[in-house]
N, C-alpha and C positions, 0 to 999 in steps of 0.2 A: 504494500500500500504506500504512496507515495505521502510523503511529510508536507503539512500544510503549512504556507510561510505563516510566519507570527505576522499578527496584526496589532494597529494600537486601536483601540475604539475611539471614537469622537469623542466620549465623553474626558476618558484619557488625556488625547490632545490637548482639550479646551481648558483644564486643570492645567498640565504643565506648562501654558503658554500665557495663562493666567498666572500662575504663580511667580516664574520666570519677570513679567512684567510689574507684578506690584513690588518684587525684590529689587527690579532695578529703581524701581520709583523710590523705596526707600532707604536702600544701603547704599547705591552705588556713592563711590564720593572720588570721583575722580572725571568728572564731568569738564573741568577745564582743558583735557587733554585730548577728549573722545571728536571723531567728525560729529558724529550723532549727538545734536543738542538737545538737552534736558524738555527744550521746549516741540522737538518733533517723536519725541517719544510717543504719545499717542497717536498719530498719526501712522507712526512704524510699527505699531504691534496690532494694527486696524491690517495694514496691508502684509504682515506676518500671520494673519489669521487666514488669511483669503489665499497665501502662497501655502500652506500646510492643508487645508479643507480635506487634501482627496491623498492626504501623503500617510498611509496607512501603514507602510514598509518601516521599522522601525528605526532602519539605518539612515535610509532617506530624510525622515523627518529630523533626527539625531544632528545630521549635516549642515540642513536648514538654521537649527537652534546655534551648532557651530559658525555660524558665518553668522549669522547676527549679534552673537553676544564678541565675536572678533570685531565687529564696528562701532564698539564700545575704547576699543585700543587700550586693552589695559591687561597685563599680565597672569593679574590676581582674577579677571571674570574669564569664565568659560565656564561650556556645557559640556555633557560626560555621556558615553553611551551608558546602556548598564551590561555590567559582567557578561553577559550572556549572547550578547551583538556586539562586542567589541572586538575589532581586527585581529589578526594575527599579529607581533611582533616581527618586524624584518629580523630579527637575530643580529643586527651591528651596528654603532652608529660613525658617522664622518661629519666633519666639520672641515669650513672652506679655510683652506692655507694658504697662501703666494698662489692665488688665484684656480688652486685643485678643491676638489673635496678628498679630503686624505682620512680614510679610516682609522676612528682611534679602538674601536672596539668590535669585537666578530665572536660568532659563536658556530661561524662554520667553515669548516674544514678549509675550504679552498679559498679564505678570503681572510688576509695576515692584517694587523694591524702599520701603517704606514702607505697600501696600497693606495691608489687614488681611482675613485669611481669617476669613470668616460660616462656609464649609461644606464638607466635602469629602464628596460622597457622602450628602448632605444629613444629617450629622450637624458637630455643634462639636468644633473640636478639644477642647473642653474635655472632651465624651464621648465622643472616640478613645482620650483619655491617661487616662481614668478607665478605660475598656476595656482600652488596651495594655500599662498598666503592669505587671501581671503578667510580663511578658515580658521585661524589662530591669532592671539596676539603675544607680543612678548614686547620689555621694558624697555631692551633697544632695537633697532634690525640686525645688530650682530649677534644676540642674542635669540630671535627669532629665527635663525638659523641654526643650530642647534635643538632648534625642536624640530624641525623637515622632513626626516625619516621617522619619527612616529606618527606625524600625519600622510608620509607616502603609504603608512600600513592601509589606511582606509583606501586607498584610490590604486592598488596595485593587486596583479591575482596573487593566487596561492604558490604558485609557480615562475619566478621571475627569472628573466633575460637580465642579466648583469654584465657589462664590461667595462672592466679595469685594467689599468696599467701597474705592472708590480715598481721595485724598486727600480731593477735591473732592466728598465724602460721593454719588458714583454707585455703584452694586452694579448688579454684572454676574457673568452667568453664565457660565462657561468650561468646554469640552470638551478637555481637554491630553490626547493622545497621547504616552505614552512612547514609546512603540516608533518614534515617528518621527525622522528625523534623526540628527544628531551635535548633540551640545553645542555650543555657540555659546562659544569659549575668550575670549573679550573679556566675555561676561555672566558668566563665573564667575571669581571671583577665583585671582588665581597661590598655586601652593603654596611659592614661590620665595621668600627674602628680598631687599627690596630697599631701596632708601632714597634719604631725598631732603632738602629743605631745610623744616622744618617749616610756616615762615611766610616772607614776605617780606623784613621784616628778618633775618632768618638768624639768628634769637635759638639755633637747636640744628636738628641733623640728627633726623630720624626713622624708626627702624632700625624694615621691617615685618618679623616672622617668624611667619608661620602656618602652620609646623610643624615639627616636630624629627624626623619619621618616616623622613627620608630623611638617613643620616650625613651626605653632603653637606652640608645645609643647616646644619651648624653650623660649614665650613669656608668657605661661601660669606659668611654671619653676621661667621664672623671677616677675612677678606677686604676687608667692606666700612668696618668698626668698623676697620681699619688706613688704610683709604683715606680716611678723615677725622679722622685722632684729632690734627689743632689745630680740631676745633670746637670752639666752646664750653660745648655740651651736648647731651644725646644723649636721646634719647627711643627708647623699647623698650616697642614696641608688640606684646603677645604675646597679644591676645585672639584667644580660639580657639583657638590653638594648642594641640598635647596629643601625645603618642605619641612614640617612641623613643626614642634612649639620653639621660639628662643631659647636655646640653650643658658638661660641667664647664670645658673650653679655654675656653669663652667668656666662664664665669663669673669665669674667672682676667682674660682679659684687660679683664675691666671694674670690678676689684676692687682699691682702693686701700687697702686695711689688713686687718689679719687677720681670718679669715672661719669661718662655723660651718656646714656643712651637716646633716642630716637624723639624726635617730638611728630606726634599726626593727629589728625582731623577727619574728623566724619561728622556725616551728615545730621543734623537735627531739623526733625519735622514740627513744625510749630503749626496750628489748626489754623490760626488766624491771618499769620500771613501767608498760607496757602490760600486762602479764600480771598485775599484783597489780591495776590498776583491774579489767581483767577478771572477776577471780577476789573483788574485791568487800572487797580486802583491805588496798591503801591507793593513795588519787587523789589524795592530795596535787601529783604530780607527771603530771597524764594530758595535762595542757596544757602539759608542759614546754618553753618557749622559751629562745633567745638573741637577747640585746639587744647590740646591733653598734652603738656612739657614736664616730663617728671624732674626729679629733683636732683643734683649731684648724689652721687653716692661715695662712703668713704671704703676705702681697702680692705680687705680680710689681713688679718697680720698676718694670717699660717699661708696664705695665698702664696703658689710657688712664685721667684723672683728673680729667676735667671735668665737671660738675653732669651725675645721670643723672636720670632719671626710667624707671617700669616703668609701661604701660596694665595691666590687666587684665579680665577677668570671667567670666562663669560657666563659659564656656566653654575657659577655660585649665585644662588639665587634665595628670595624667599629669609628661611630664619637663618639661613650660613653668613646672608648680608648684616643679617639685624644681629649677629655673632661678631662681624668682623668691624662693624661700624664703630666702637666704642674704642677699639685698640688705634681704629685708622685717627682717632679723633683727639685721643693725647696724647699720640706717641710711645703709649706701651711697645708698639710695635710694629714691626718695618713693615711692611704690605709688598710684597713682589709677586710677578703674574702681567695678570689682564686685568680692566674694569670688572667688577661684578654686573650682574642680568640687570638690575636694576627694577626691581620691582620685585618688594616686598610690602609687607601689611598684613591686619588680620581679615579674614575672607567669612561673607556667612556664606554658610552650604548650606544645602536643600537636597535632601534624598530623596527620590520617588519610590514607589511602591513596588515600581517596573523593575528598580535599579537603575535607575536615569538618574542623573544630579546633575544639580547650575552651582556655580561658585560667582559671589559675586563679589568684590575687593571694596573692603567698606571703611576701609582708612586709608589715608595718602601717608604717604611716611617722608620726615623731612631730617635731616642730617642735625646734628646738636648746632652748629650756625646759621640754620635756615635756610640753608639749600634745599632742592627738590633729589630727593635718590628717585623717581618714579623714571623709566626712559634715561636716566645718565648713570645711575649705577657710582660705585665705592673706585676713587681712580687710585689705583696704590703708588705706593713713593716711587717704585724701581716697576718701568715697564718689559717687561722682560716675555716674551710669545715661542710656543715652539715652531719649530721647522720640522717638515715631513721627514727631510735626514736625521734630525733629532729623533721622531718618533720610529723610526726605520729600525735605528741603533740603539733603541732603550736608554734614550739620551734626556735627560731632564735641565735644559737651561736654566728652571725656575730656580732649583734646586744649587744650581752650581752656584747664581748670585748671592741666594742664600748662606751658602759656605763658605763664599771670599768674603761678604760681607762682617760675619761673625770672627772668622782668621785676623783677617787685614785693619776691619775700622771696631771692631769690638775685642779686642785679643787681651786687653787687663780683665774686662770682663770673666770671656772664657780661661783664663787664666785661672783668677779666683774661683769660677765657679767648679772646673777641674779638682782645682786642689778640694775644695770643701768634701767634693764629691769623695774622694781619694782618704779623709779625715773620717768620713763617715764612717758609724759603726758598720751596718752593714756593704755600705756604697750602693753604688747604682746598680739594681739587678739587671741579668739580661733581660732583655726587652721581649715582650712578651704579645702572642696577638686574642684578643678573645673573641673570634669571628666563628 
């Protein structure tokens, strides 16, 4: 008997296109940034109802919601399939280099990290994400590049045409089956934090943490950051990393003087001056906000206090920015890398019953001086990018400025902090991972 496609009922739609629109009526708070102005909002969810009417396919309408809440331009909103309709994972991702897209990550056999993708489906990526970008948003465009291959999952079959060029300039053709196997958990990297000795000499420990989305992972963080703190310097490595709560315990424990986190703004609905914008009679107040500036905070004494350093780049995003913001902000810490995503804050979510959810970004977040971080993102002091030979050769630039750095213009530091290490009863354990 043949499998009936899933449908959504009318009644369904008209719920999550209703809810979707009174969310954005009252969380969104990033309305200065969006094309779509506050005031044609009603008008686009009149002709969002009329473009959904007959869109019964659950993916299709999914899409729809996709490319509407991206003309929002904001990081923190989007719409979600649920579990059950959502794509296959392409198994790898790539990011645009010196003009390639150069794989940093693959979970299939015939496809290395450093390769550069010519073709999927014999188009360029560069005319996928001129194609797909409708459908997403992110804080900067460099940044929105990095998400391209998890939106190519939607718009690609099960079976894809790949060609790539390897290092050693051969281009080869590939047929990758998603649907086959499991993930290969040794080709894709741990979501775990863990850490190790940077270099040889043992100039600093280097703390990885590629994500905040699991509470855990800021207790595991702090765990490991106890289980070395007579090194002499600590390296926090947070590229990539993006998604759940601010690590703020951890920020404490790696912070030796007084500290400034984030100041943001969200929306306040007030009845009355929604009725007088309405009525055409005074707007002064129709964008009415509250600006929340929390208060200096002072040090933890036991807080570790040996030269730190923060990686970064495009792809730190979310709560790793609102991690790394405090250290960029009094000089606890050198910042090397790339910009951060640029777009963090707290988001409401909305689950459907289907398994559908909208996220809508319901605070702007502004740097402890009153900059906007939304679309500019965290610039660190030392810019520093890999190169595809870099990543060819398991070469980390970030890493190496990081270690002349701490050698050459911090060496009394690591000096002292060596020797302490060295005095310690028990010293510095080997390093240890709890992935």
């Amino acid at each position: 008997m043949a499998t009936v496609p899933p449908r959504l009922a009318p009644e369904d739609r008209l719920f999550i296109l209703s809810k979707v629109y009174q969310s954005i009526s009252l969380y969104f708070a990033h309305w200065e940034a969006s094309p779509l102005r506050k005031e044609e909002l009603d008008a686009e969810y009149v002709k969002l109802l009329q473009e959904t009417a007959q869109l019964e396919d659950p993916m299709r309408f999914t899409l729809q919601l996709m490319r509407f809440l991206a003309r929002l331009n904001n990081g923190q909103t989007a719409f979600f399939p649920s579990p059950e309709h959502a794509p296959l994972p392409l198994g790898l991702s790539a990011v645009p280099i010196g003009g390639e897209w150069v794989v940093t990550a693959s979970r299939h056999a015939g496809i290395s990290i450093g390769d550069a993708i010519l073709t999927i489906e014999d188009r360029s990526l560069d005319d996928w994400f001129a194609a797909l970008r409708q459908y997403y948003a992110a804080g900067h465009p460099e940044a929105a590049k990095r998400r391209l291959l998890d939106m190519l999952a939607f718009a690609v079959p099960a079976v894809l045409r790949i060609r790539l060029e390897t290092p050693d300039g051969e281009v080869r053709e590939l047929h990758v089956d998603r649907t086959e196997g499991e993930p290969d958990p040794h080709r894709l990297p741990s979501l775990r934090p863990s850490i190790r000795w940077a270099d040889d000499e043992r100039t600093a420990t280097l703390l990885r943490i590629p994500s905040f989305a699991d509470p855990a992972c800021e207790e595991e963080a702090l765990a490991l950051v106890q289980s070395h703190k007579h090194a002499p310097a600590l390296i926090v490595d947070i590229r990539g990393s993006e998604g759940g709560l601010t690590p703020e315990k951890l920020v404490r424990a790696l912070m030796d003087r007084p500290y400034r986190f984030w100041a943001e703004s969200t929306p306040v609905t007030i009845g009355i001056h929604a009725l007088q914008a309405a009525k055409g009679l005074d707007t002064a107040y129709y964008d009415a906000g509250m600006l929340l500036r929390p208060a200096s905070r002072k040090p933890d004494p036991a807080a570790y206090d040996g030269a730190l350093v923060l990686l970064t780049d495009r792809g730190t995003g979310s709560a790793a920015e609102e991690f790394a913001l405090p250290f960029r902000d009094n000089g606890r810490a050198l910042l090397i890398g790339e910009p951060t995503r640029g777009s963090a804050g707290q988001s409401f979510t909305y689950r459907f019953k289907n398994g559908m959810s909208v996220r809508i970004g319901t605070s702007r977040v502004y740097l402890p001086d009153g900059s906007p971080l939304e679309g500019v993102g965290i610039v660190p002091d030392r810019l520093v990018s890999p190169s595809r030979l870099s990543l060819c050769e398991a070469h980390d630039p970030a890493l190496d400025e990081a270690l002349a750095w701490l050698r050459f213009e911090r060496p009394d530091a690591i000096r002292q902090g060596a020797a302490e290490a060295a005095s310690a009863a028990d010293g510095p354990p080997d390093p240890v991972s709890l992935s």
